[in-house]
C-alpha positions as CSV (number, residue, x, y, z in Angstrom):
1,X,4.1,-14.1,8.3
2,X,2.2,-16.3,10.9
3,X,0.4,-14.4,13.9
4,X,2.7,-15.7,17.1
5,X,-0.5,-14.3,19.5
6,X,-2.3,-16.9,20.3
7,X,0.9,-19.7,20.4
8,X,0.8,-20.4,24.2
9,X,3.5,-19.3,25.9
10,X,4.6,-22.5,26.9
11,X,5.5,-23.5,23.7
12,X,7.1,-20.1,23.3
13,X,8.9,-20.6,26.1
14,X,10.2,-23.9,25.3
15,X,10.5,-23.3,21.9
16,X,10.3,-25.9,19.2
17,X,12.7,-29.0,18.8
18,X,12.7,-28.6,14.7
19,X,13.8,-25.8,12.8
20,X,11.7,-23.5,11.2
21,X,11.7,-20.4,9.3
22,X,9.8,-17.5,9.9
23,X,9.7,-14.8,6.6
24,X,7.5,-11.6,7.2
25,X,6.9,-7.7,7.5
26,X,9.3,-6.1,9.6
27,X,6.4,-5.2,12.1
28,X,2.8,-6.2,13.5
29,X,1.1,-2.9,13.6
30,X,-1.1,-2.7,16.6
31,X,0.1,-6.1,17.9
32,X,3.9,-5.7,19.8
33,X,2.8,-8.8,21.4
34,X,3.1,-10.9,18.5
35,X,7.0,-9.3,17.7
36,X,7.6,-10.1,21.2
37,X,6.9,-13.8,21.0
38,X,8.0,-14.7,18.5
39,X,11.3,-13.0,19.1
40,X,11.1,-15.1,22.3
41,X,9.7,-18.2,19.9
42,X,13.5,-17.7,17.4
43,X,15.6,-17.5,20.9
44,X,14.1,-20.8,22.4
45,X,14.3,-22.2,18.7
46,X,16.5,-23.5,16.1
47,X,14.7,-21.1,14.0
48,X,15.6,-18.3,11.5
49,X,13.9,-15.4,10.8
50,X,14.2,-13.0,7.9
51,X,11.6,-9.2,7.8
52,X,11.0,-7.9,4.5
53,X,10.7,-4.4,4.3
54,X,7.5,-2.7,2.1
55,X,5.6,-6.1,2.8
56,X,2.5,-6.5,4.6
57,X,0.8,-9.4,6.0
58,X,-1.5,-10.3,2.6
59,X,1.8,-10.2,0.8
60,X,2.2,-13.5,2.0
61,X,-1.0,-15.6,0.4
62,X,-1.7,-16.2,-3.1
63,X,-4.0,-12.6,-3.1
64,X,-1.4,-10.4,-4.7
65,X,0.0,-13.0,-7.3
66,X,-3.8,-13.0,-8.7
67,X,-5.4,-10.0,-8.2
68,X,-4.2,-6.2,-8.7
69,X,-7.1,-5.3,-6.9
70,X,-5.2,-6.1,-3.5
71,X,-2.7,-3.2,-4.1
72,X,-5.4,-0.7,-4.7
73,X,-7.2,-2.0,-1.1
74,X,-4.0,-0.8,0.8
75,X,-3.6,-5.0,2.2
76,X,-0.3,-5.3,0.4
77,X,3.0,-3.6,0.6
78,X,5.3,-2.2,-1.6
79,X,7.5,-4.6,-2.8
80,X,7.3,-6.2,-6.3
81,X,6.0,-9.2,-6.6
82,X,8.2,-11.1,-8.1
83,X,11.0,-9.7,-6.4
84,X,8.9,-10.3,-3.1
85,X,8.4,-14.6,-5.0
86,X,12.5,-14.9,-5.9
87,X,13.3,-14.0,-2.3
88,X,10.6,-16.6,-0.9
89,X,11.7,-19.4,-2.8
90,X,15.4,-19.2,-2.6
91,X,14.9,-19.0,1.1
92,X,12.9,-21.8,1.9
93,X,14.9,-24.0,-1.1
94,X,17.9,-22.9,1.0
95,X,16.1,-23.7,4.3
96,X,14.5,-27.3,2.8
97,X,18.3,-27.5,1.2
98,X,20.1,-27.2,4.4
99,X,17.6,-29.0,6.7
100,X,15.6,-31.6,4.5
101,X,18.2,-32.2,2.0
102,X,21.2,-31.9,4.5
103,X,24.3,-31.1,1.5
């Protein structure tokens, strides 16, 4: 769920020569800028992206996987945990898989 904001936009704009994947919230709130470039970042890109819905940015550190606190401080969505882990690792295994491993 990386903040695409400050990426200049030359790189954006030429996008990157490796793949990558890109897992996050559906949205930015407050920041359209970031969608926008890295929408722009995936076009000029062998890159894939996937948006989980009921996820928010904090969803994506170690915070929720140790504290319950984090839920109650409104910094992490809805999703379940370790629905929100299962979906992380099989997509970047399948990413490392496909890219790294090359079956």
């Amino acid at each position: 769920d990386g903040w695409m904001e400050p990426v200049e936009s030359r790189i954006i704009n030429d996008g990157l020569s490796i793949p990558f994947l890109y897992i996050g919230q559906e949205k930015w709130i407050n920041t359209p800028l970031n969608d926008l470039k890295l929408d722009s970042l995936i076009n000029n890109s062998k890159g894939k992206k996937i948006l989980l819905p009921g996820t928010k940015h904090f969803d994506y550190s170690d915070t929720p996987q140790f504290s319950p606190m984090s839920s109650k401080f409104g910094i992490v969505g809805k999703m379940d945990m370790d629905e929100l882990r299962n979906i992380i690792n099989t997509e970047v295994k399948t990413f490392f898989d496909l890219y790294i491993k090359k079956n």
